[in-house]
C-alpha positions as CSV (number, residue, x, y, z in Angstrom):
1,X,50.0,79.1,107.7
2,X,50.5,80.7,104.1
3,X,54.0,82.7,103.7
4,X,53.5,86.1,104.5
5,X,54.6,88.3,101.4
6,X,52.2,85.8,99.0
7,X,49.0,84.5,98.5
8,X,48.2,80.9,97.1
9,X,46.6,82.2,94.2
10,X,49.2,84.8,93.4
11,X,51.6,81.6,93.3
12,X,49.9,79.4,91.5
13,X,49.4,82.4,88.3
14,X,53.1,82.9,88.6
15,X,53.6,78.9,88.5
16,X,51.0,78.8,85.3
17,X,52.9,81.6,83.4
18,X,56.3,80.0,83.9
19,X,55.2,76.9,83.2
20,X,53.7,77.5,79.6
21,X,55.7,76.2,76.9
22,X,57.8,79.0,75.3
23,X,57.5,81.2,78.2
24,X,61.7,81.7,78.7
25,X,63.0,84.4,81.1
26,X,62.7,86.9,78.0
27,X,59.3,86.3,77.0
28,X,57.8,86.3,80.6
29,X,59.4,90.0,81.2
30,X,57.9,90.6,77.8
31,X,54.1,89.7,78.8
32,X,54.8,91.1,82.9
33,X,56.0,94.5,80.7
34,X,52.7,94.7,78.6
35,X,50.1,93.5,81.1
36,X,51.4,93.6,84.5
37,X,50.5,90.7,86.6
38,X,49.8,87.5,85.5
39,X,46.4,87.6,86.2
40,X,46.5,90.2,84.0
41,X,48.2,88.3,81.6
42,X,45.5,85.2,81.7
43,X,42.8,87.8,81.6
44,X,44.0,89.0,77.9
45,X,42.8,88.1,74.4
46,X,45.3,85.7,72.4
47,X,45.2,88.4,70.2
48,X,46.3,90.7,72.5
49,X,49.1,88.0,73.4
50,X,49.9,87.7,70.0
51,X,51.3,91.0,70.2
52,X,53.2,90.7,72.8
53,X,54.8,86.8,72.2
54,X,54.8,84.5,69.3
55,X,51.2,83.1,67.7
56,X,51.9,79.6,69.3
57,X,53.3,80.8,73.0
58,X,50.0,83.0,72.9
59,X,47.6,79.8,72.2
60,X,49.8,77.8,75.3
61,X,48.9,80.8,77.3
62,X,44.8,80.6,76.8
63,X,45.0,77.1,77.2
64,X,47.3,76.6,80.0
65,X,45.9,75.0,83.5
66,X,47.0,74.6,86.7
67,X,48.8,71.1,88.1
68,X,49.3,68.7,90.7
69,X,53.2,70.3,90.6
70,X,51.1,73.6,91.4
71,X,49.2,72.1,94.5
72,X,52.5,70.5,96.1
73,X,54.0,74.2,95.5
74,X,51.6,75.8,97.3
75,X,51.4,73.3,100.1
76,X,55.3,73.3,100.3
77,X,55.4,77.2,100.8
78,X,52.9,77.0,103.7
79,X,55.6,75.5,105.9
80,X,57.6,77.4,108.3
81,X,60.6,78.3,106.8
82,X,59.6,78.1,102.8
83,X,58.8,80.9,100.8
84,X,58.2,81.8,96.8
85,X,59.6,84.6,95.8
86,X,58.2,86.4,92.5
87,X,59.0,89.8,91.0
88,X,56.3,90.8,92.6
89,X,57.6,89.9,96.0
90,X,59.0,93.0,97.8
91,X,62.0,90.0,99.4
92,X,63.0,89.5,96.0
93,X,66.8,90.2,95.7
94,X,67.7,93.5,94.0
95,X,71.0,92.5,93.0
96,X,69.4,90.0,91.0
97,X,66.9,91.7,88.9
98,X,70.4,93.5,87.2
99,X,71.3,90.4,85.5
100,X,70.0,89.4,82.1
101,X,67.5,87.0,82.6
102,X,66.5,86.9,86.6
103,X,64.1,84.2,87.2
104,X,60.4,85.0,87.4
105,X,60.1,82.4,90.7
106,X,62.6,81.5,93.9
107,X,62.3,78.6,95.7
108,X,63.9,79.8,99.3
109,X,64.2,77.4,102.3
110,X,65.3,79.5,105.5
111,X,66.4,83.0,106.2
112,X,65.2,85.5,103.4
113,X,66.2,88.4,104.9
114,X,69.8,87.2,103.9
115,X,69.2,88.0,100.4
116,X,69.8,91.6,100.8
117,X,72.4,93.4,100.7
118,X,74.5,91.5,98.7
119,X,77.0,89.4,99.9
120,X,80.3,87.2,98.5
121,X,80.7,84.5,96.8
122,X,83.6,82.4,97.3
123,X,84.0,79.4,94.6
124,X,86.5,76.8,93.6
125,X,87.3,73.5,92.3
126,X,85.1,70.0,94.1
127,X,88.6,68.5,93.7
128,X,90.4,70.7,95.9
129,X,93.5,70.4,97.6
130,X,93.7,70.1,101.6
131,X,95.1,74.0,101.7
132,X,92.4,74.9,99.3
133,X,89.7,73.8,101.6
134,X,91.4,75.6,104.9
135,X,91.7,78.4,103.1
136,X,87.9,78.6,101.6
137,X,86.8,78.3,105.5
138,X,89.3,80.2,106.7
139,X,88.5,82.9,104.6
140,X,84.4,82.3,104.6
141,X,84.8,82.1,108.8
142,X,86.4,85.6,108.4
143,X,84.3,87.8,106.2
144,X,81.1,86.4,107.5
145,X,82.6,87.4,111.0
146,X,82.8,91.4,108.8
147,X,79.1,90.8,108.4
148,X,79.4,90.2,104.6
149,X,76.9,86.6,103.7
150,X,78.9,84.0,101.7
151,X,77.1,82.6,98.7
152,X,78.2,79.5,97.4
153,X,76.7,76.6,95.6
154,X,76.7,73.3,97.8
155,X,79.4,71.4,95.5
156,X,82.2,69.0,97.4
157,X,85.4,71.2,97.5
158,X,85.7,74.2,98.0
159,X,81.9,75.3,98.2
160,X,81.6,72.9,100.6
161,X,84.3,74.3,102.6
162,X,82.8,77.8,102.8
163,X,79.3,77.6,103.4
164,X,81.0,75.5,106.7
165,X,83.5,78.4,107.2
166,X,80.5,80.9,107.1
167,X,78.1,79.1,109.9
168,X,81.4,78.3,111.7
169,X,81.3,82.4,112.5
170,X,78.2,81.7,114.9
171,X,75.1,83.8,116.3
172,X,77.1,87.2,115.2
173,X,78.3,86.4,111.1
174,X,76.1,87.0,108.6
175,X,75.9,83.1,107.4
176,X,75.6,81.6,104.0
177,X,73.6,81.4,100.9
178,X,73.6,78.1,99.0
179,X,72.3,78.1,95.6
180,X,71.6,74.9,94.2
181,X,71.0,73.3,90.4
182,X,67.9,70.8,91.7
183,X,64.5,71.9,93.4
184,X,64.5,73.2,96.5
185,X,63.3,70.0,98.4
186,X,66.0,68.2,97.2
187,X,70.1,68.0,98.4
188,X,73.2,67.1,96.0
189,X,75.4,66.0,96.0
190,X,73.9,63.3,98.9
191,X,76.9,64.1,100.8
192,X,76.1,67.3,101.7
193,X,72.6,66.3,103.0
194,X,73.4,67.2,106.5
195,X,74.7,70.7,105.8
196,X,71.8,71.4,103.5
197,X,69.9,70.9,106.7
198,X,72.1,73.2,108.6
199,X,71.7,75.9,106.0
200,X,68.3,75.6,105.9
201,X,67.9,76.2,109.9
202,X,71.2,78.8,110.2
203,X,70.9,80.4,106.4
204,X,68.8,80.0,103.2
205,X,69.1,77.7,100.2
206,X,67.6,78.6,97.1
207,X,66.7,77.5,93.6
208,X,65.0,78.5,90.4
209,X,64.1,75.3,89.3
210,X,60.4,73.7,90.6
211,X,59.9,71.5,93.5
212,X,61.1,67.6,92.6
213,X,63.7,68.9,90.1
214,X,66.4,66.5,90.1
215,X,70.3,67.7,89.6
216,X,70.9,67.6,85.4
217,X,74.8,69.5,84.2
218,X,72.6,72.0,82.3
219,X,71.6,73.4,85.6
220,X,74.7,74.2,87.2
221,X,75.7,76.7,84.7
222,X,72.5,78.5,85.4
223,X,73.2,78.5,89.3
224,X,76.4,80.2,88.4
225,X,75.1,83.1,87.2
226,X,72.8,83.4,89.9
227,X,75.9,83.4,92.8
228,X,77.7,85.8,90.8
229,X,74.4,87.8,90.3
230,X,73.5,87.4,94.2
231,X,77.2,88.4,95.7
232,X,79.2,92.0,95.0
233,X,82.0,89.9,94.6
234,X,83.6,86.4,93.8
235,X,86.2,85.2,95.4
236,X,88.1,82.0,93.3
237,X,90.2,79.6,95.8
238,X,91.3,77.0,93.6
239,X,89.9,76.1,89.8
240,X,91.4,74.4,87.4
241,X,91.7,76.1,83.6
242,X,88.0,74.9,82.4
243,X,86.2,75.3,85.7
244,X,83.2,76.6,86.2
245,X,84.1,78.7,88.8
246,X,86.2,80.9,86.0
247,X,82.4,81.0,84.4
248,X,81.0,82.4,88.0
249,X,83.9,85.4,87.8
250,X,83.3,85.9,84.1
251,X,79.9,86.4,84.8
252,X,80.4,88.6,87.8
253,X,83.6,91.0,86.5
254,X,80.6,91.4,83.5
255,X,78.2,93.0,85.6
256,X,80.5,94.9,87.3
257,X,81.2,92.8,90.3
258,X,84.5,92.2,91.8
259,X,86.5,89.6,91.2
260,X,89.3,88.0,93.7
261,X,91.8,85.1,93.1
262,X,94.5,83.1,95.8
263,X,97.4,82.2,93.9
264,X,99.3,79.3,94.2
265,X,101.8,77.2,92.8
266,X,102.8,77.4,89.3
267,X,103.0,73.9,89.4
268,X,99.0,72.9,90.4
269,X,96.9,72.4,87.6
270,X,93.7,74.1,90.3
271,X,96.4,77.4,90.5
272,X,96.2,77.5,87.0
273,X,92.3,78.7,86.8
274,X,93.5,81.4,89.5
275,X,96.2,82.9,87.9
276,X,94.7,82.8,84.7
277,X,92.2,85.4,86.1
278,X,94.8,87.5,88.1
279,X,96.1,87.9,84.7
280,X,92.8,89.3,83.3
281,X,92.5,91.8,86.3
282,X,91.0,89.9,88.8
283,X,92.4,91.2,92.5
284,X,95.1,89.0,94.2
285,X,94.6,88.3,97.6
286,X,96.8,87.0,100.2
287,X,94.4,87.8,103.4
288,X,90.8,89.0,104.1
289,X,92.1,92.0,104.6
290,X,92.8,92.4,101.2
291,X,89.0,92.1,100.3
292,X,87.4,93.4,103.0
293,X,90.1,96.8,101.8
294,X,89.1,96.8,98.5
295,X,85.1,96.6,99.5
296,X,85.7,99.3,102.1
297,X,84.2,97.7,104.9
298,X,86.2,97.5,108.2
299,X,87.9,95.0,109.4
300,X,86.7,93.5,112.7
301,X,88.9,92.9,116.0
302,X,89.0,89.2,115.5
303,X,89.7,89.8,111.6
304,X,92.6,92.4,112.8
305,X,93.8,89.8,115.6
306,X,94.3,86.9,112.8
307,X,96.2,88.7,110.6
308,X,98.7,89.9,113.1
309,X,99.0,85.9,113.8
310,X,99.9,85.4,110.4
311,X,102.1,88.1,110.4
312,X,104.1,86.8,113.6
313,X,103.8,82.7,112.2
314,X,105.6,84.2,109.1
315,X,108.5,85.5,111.2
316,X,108.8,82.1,113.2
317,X,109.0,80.3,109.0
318,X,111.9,82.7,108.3
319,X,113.3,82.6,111.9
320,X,113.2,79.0,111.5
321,X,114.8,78.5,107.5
322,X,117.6,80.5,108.3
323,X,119.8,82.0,105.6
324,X,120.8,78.1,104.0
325,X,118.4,76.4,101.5
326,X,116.6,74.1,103.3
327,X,113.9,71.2,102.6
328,X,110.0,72.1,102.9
329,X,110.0,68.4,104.7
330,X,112.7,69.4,107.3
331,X,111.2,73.1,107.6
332,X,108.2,71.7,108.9
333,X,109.7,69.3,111.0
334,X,111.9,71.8,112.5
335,X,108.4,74.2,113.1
336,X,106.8,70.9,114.7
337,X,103.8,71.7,111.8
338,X,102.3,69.5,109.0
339,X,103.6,70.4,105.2
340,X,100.2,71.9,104.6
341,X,100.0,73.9,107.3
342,X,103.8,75.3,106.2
343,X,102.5,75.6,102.4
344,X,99.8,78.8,103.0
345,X,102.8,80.5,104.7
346,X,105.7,79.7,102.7
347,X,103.1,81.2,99.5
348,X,102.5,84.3,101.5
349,X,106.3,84.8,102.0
350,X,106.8,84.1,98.2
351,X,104.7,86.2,97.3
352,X,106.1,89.1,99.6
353,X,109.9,88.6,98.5
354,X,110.8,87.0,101.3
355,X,112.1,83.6,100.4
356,X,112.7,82.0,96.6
357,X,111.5,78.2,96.1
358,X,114.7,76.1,94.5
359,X,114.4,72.6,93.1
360,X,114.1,69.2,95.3
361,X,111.0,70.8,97.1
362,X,113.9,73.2,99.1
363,X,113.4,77.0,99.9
364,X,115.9,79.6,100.9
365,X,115.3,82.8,102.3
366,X,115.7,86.4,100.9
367,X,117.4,89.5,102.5
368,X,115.5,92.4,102.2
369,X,117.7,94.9,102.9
């Protein structure tokens, strides 16, 4: 059964514009502007198309046909689940058409209906540190529990990490979003093959690129401005100075998206991409609470609940240091907890003005008053 919302020839017009050489995101608003659909388009003189696009694009366009790639389209987006999207297509995300270049086609596999309203987009480095990635699901468990979907884009790391955190919130979150550099019927990295699958069956994975697209490093940059097009905000867990995730937040702070950063140490080359953006303006957060404040949407009972357990595993850290430097080793011994699970605490009570970090890895606690 066809996809509701489109029509095998409507797709295969859209698939024939896009595919005719020197048809770029510009020039195809250019000829949609002047003619309207792309029937419309095919049904026009070349000289008319002259007008419109250069001499050459307007001889590709008269003499453009349809392909095998257009038939295995079609026949993709009549399974359950599949679905082009084109400007045309009412289920084509809003948020996206106020980018620069929005892509003419989407290649969705899943949910559609998460595409709107917007949701967030939580990034970070594929090298991450263990904290890093308990934080990205931590934090992607969270706001998908407030209802917000988290848009990521399938990398190891930290995207990883939160598209799991987002379908870890069950039945009631709002789930995930994974854009991804390749075609839509195929995963990378390999390693995430079995999540793809998941996201495909809780959420929605979706692409620009045609079916049978293979993943080339030109593409990713591309995906980036698609999450921070797609999400009202992007949150950065961990990136390293020339990350791309700084290029996601770039992106979104310049269409007029937020932007949030988790600090870290001063001494972790992936804090450095982080604080870099604090720096620049970019909102420092050391809960969900802090995001889910600044996008004025309220905090759910079980968001409420976890915070007041941080709040009450802070006092056990300081409770537990005493008033006598003392190792981060024999802290968490003393605690019965791992290092990294000390480490996200220890940072929040840095960060508050609670404790001051002295050398040989040893921390002392602050009076307050």
């Amino acid at each position: 059964m066809a996809d509701p919302g489109t029509d095998a020839d409507e797709i295969a017009g859209w698939l024939r514009l896009v595919a005719t050489p020197g048809v770029g995101p510009v020039a195809c608003r250019a000829l949609l502007a002047a003619f309207g659909l792309p029937e419309a388009i095919f049904a026009a003189s070349r000289d008319q198309l002259a007008r419109v696009v250069p001499a050459n694009v307007a001889t590709a366009l008269k003499s453009a046909r349809d392909d095998a790639l257009t038939e295995k389209t079609i026949a993709w987006a009549a399974q359950p689940g599949n679905h082009v999207l084109t400007f045309a297509d009412a289920r084509y995300p809003r948020s996206l058409l106020e980018i620069t270049d929005p892509p003419p086609i989407l290649y969705a596999k899943g949910r559609v209906e998460l595409l709107d309203p917007a949701g967030l987009a939580i990034v970070g480095s594929r090298n991450a540190t263990p904290q890093g990635l308990i934080d990205a699901k931590r934090f992607a468990e969270a706001l998908a529990g407030a209802g917000l979907t988290i848009v990521s884009g399938l990398a190891l790391g930290i995207d990883g990490a939160a598209h799991e955190g987002a379908l870890a919130a069950g039945p009631g979150g709002a789930s995930t979003i994974a854009i991804i550099g390749t075609g839509a019927d195929v995963v990378y990295p390999a390693a995430h093959r079995r999540l793809a699958h998941r996201i495909a069956d809780e959420g929605l994975l979706l692409s620009e690129f045609p079916l049978g697209t293979t993943a080339q490093s030109h593409h990713f940059p591309r995906r980036n401005r698609l999450i921070a097009g797609l999400a009202r905000g992007v949150l950065v867990v961990e990136a390293a100075p020339q990350s791309g995730s700084l290029i996601t937040a770039r992106l979104a702070a310049e269409s007029g998206r937020d932007v949030f950063a988790i600090p870290g140490s001063i001494h972790s080359p992936l804090s450095k991409g982080c604080h870099r953006l604090i720096r620049d303006g970019a909102k420092l957060v050391e809960s969900v609470a802090d995001i889910l404040d600044e996008l004025r949407i309220p905090a759910p009972a079980r968001v409420q609940q976890a915070a007041a357990t941080d709040d009450e595993a802070h006092a056990r850290v300081l409770d537990a240091m005493g008033f006598d430097p003392v190792s981060i080793d024999a802290l968490a011994d003393r605690l019965a907890i791992s290092v990294t699970e000390l480490a996200s605490s220890l940072l929040a009570l840095e960060l508050a003005g609670r404790l001051v970090r002295l050398p040989g890895q040893r921390v002392q606690r602050v009076e307050t008053g």
